[in-house]
C-alpha positions in Angstrom: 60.1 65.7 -10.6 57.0 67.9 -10.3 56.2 71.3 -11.6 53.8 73.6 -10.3 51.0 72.5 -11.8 51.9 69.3 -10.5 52.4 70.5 -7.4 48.5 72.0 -7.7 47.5 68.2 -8.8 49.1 66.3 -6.0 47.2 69.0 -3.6 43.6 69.0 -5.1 44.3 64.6 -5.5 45.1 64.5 -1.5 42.2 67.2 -0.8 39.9 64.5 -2.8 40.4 62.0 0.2 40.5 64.7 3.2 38.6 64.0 6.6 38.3 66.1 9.5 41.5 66.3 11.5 43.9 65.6 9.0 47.3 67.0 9.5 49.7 67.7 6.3 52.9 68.8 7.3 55.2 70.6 4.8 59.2 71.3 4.7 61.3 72.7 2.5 63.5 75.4 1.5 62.2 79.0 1.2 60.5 79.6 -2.6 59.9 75.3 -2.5 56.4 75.2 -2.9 54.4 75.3 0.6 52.2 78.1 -0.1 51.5 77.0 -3.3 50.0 73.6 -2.2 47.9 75.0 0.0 46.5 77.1 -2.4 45.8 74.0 -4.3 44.2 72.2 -1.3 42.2 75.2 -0.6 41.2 75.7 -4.2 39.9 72.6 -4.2 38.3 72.3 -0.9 35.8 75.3 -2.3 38.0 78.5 -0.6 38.1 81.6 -3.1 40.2 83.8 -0.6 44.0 84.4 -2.1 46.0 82.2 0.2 48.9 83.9 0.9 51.3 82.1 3.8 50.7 83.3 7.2 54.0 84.4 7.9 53.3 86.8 10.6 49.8 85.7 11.6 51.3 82.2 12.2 47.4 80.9 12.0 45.1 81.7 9.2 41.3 80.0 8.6 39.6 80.1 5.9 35.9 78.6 5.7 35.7 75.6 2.6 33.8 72.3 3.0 35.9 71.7 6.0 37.6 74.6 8.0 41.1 75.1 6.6 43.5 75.8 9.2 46.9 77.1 7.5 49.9 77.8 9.9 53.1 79.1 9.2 55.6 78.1 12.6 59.0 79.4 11.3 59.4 82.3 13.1 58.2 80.4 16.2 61.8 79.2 16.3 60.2 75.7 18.0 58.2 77.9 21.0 54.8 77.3 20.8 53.9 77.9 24.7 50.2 80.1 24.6 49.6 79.6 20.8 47.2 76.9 20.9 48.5 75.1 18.0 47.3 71.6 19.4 44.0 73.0 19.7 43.4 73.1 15.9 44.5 69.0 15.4 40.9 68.8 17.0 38.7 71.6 15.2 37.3 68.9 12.9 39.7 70.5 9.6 42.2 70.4 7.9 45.5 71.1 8.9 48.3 72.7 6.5 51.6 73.4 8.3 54.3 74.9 6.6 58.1 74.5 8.3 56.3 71.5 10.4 59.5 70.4 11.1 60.5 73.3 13.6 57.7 72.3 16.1 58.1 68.3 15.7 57.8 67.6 19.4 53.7 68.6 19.8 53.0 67.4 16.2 50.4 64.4 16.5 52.1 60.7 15.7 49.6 60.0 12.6 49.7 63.1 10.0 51.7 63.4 6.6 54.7 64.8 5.7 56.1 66.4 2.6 59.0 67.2 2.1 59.0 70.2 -0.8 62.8 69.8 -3.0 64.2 72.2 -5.0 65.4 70.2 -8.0 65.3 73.2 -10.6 64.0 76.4 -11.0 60.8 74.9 -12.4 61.1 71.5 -10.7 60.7 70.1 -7.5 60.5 66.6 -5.8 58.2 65.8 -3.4 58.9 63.1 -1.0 55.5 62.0 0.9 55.5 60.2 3.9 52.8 59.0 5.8 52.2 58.5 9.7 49.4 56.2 10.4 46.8 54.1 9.0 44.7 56.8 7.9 47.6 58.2 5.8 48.9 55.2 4.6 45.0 54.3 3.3 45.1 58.2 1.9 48.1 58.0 -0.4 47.2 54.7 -1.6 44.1 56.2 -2.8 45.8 59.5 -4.4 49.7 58.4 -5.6 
């Protein structure tokens, strides 16, 4: 069980051990949490900007020691012809999709998901799975 402070730690901990092109894909229920680990992240990758989830922009960037790339895809109901959402896996950032899970077919193979559940209204459990080498190196190093 995590609050959101913990929540904030487990961000800044994975932001510790980013590298250009990582992918961090988040699901979970409206109100879980998303926003409010990449506000961590981007806290600790330097970003001052309020983070605030890009709901109708679908893309925000925001400049930090490494470019932070923070999409939103729900109300792309899975259509993400003309977008150019593949294009930012190979910017040289970081990548922080919240509802990940609605465009799972042009994800990349290695990335990590989170899964954000609601376990009480000031708890939540976060179940962290990685794809690839990379990611199974990075939370080694940060869980």
């Amino acid at each position: 069980m995590r609050s959101e402070m913990e929540t904030i730690e487990l961000a800044q901990n994975l932001e510790s051990e980013k590298f250009p092109n990582m992918i961090i894909c988040l699901n979970g229920e409206l109100g879980s949490g998303k926003t409010l680990f990449t506000k961590g992240f981007a806290s600790a990758l330097g970003i001052k900007e309020n983070i605030t989830s890009p709901t109708f922009n679908i893309i925000k960037e925001y400049d930090g020691e490494l470019p932070l790339y923070h999409m939103d895809v729900y109300r792309l109901d899975g259509k993400t012809d003309g977008i150019g959402i593949e294009e930012y896996f190979t910017k040289g950032g970081v990548v922080i999709i919240e509802w990940a899970s609605t465009i799972k077919d042009i994800l990349p193979e290695e990335r990590l998901d989170i899964r954000i559940k609601v376990a009480g209204e000031n708890s939540r459990v976060l179940l962290v799975e990685p794809r690839g080498q990379k990611y199974e190196e990075l939370c080694e190093a940060v869980l």
